[in-house]
N, C-alpha and C positions, 0 to 999 in steps of 0.2 A: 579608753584602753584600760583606765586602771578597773574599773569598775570590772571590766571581763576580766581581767588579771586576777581579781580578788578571787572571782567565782572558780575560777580555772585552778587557784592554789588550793581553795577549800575541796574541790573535787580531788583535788588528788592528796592530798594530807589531810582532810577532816578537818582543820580548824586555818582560823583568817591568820593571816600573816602580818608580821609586827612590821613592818616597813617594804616602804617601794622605793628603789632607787636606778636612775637611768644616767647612763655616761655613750655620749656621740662620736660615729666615726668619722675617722680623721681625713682630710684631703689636703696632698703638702702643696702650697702655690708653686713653692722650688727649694733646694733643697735633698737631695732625694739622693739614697746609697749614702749619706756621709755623718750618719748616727754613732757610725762605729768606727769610724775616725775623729770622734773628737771634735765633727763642725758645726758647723752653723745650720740650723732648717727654719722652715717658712709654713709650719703647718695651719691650719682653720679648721673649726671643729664644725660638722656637717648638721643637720637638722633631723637626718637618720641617725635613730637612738636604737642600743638595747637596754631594756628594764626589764628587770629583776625583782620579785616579789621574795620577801625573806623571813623567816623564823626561827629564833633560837631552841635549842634543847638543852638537854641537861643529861643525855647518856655517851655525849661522846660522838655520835653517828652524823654523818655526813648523806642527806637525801638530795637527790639531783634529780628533777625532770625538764623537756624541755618542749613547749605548745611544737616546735618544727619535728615535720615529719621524721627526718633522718636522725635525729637524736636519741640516743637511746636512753633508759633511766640507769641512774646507776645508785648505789648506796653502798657503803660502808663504816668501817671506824675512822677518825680522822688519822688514829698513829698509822695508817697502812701509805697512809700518802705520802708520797714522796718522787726523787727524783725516776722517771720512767714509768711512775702509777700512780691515777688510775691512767686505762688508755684510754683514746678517743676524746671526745669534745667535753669528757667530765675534767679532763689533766685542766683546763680551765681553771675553772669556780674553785676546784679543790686544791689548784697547785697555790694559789693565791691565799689559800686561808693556811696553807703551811706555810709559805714564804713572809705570810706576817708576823708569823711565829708568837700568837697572841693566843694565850689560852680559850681558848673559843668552847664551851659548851658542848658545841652539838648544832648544826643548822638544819634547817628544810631551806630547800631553794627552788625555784621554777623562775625559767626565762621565758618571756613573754615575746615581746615586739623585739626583734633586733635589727642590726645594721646588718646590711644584704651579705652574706657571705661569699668569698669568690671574688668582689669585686673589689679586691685592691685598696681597701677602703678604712683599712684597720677595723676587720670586726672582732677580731681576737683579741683587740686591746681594748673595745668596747664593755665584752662579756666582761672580764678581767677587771675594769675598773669600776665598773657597774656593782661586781662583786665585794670588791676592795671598799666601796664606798657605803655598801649596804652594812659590813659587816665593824668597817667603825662607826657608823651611824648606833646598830643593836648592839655592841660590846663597848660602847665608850672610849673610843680610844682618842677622840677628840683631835684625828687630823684632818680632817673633811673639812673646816670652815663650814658647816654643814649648815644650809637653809633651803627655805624653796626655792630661792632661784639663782641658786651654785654661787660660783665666784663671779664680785664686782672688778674691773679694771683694777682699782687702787686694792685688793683684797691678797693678803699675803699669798704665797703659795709654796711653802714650806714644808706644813704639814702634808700637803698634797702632792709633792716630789717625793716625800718617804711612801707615801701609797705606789705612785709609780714606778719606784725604786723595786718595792716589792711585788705586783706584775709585772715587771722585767723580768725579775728573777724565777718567778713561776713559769714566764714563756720559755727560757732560757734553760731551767733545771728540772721542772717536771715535763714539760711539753717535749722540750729537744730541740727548741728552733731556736739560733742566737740574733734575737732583734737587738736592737740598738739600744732602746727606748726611747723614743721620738713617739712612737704613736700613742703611749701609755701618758708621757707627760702632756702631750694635748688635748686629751680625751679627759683628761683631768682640771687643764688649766688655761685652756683657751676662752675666752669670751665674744661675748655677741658684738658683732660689728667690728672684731679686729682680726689679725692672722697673729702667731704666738712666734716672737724670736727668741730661739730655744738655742742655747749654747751648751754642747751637751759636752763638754770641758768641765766644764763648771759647777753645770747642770744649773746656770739661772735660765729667767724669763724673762721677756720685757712686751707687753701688749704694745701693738703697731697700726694706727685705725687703718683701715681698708673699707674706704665709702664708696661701693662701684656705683651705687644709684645716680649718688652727687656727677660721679662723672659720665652719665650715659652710659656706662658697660655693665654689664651680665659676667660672671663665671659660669660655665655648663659643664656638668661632669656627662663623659661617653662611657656608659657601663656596654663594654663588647661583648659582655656573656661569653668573653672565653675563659673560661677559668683560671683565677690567679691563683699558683701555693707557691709554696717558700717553705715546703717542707721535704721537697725533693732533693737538698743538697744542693741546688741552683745559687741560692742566696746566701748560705753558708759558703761556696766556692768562693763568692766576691767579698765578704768577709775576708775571709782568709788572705787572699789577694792583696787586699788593703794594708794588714798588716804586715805580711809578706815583705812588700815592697819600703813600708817605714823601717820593717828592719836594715833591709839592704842599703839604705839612707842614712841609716844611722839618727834615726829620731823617733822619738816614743810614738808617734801618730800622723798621719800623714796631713793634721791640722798644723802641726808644725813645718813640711818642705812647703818648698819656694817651687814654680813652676821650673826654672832651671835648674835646679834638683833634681826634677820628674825626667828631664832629657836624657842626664846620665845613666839612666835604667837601663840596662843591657838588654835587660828579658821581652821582647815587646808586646806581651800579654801586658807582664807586670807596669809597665810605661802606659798603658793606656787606662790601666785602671786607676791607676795613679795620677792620670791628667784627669782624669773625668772628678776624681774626689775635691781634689786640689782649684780646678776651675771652676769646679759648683760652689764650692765655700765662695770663691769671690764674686762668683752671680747672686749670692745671696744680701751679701755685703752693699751689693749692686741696687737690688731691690727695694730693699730696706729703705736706702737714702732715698731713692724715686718715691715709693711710698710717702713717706714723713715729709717730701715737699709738693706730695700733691697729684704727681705726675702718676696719675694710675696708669694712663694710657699705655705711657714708656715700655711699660715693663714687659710689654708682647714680645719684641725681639728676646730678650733674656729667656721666656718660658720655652719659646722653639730653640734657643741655644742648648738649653736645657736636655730636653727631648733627643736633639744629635748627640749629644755628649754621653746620654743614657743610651742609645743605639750601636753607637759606633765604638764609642772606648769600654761602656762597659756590657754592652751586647745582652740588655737584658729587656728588649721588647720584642714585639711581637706580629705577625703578619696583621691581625684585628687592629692593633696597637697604630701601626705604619697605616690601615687605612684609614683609620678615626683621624687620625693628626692630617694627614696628607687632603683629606674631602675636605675637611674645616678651614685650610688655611687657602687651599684652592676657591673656597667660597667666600672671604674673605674676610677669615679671622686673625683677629693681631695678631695670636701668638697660640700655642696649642704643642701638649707636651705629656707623656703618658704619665701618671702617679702612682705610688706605691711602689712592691717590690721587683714589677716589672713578669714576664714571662705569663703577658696576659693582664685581667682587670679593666681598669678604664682610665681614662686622658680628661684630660681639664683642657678647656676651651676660654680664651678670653676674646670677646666679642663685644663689636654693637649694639646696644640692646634694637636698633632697628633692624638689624643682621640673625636676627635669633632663627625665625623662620626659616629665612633661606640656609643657613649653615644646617640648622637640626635634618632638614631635608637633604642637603649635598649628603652627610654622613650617615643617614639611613637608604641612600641610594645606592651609596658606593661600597657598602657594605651587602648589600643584596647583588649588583653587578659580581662581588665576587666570591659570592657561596658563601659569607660570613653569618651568622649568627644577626637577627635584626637586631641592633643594642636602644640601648634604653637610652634616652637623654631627658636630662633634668638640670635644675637649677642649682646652684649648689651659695647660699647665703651663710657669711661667715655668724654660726649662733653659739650658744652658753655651752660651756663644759659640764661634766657632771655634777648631777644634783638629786637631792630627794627629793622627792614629790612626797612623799605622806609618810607620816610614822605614827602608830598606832600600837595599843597594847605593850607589853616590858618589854622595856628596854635594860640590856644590861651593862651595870658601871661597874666596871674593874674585877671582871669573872678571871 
């Protein structure tokens, strides 16, 4: 890939690019809607990547192209950037390089291989950190922990929450979408072989090993190819919602009420959403401990608690969604539960691994019995967060 990378940036800007950098989308175990509450999440960084081919300038100008058909190019000054511009898939790369607010030159950029867009997958916070990572790598700004092969387990990640910090803030201020940042800090700081407990109170981390091999089980991500956004005001509603309801509690975040807190909610929108935030943080809690003593198996039950809790309280799945989880667990999967922002995307499957076959089969049957979309099923291996792969040509220190 990088080799066509290279050729594909020269083709389109005339000269090779000083750096490649690639950051993975995100898949939460569980965890999910409670970013923006202040809770606990359970994400793994996936082995689908986007990478980013990058080059400094020197007049100021901002070139964007991107190898996916539907992209369009875009360029201009970097002063024009800002909140609500540019539009389109460039508010990305560009909202990023203003929310780092680092004198930056001038870039050429082209995205190459990404993570599947649509599929619930965090590829928004892939592009973004991909970005984030390329362009302290080429301005020196020395928060990356930068190597070839991203962050070790014991490897701080400090520097690399101020990167995430600021793709939040680009999702958030020039895009329009208010994410959490949970997918920005994984996609950053997750490593191979564990899931990332992410306390976004606080905003630490703590790596969590996750050995499915050791225990005979698989994760399978269900991409339903029905399309995920969370830019329709869907996922801002339940935002809103969450806070909403900590106000009416009388407490800063709904990380802070107690489930008999959540009862006294008169409004029963507001009560449900509010049990769903509230219950997941302690399913998280839940995990964790199973994890760290072994028990991978356990944690099936919790995933499909999961899943009803996102269905019913916070009503943001999806008929594809209900069939992926409902064929899987009828074929006899532990546990099974949709991920992401919901309203569409894909579901995580925990399984068997002698179970793989027949389950992959129930869910692409039962998806054609009912006019769905055939979805795609894979493997989903918890791997490294972003990293450079190559640097090449100037780099620049303290522009």
């Amino acid at each position: 890939m990088s080799t066509a990378l290279r050729t594909a940036f020269r083709a389109a800007f005339g000269r090779d690019p000083d750096g490649l950098c690639a950051a993975p989308g995100r898949l939460t175990l569980i965890g999910e809607h409670v970013d923006y509450a202040s809770g606990l999440c359970l994400p793994l960084a996936l082995p689908q990547r986007t990478v980013v081919a990058a080059a400094t300038r020197d007049d100021g100008r901002l070139r964007l192209r991107s190898l996916h058909r539907d992209a369009q190019p875009w360029e201009g000054s970097l002063d024009v950037v800002g909140p609500g511009h540019p539009p389109g898939w460039a508010a990305y790369p560009a909202g990023v390089i203003w929310a780092l607010g680092h004198p930056v030159g001038g870039l050429d950029l082209l995205v190459g291989e990404s993570v599947p867009p649509g599929a619930g997958l965090a590829s928004s916070a892939a592009l973004e950190c991909a970005v984030a990572l390329a362009v302290d790598a080429l301005c020196g700004l020395g928060l990356g922990g930068l190597g070839l092969g991203g962050l070790g387990p014991g490897a701080s990640s400090a520097g690399r929450a101020t990167l995430a910090a600021a793709c939040r803030r680009a999702e958030n201020e020039v895009v329009g979408v208010p994410t959490g940042g949970m997918d920005q800090l994984a996609s950053l700081c997750c490593t191979e072989g564990h899931v990332l407990l992410l306390d976004c109170r606080s905003q630490t981390v703590r790596q969590v090993p996750l050995d499915l091999l050791a225990a005979g089980l698989v994760l399978f991500v269900v991409d339903t190819r029905a399309p995920h956004r969370i830019v329709d005001g869907q996922y801002a509603a339940r935002r809103h919602s969450a806070e909403r309801a900590a106000a009416a509690l009388g407490v800063p975040t709904l990380r802070e009420a107690a489930p008999d807190q959540v009862d006294t909610l008169t409004d029963p929108v507001l009560r449900r959403r509010a049990r769903h935030v509230v219950s997941e943080i302690a399913r998280v809690r839940t995990v964790v401990a199973l994890l760290e003593s072994g028990r991978v198996r356990d944690i099936g039950a919790l995933l499909t608690a999961s899943h009803a809790s996102l269905r019913d309280d916070l009503e943001v799945s999806s008929p594809e969604l209900e069939c992926a989880v409902d064929a899987a667990r009828a074929a006899g999967a532990l546990g099974a539960r949709m991920t992401g922002g919901g309203f569409g995307g894909s579901a995580l499957v925990l399984l068997e691994r002698t179970a793989t076959a027949a389950v992959t089969h129930a869910v692409v049957a039962a998806a054609a019995r009912r006019g769905h979309p055939e979805p795609t099923v894979y493997e989903a291996l918890p791997s490294r967060g972003a990293h450079l792969i190559s640097a090449h040509g100037k780099v620049r220190k303290g522009v």
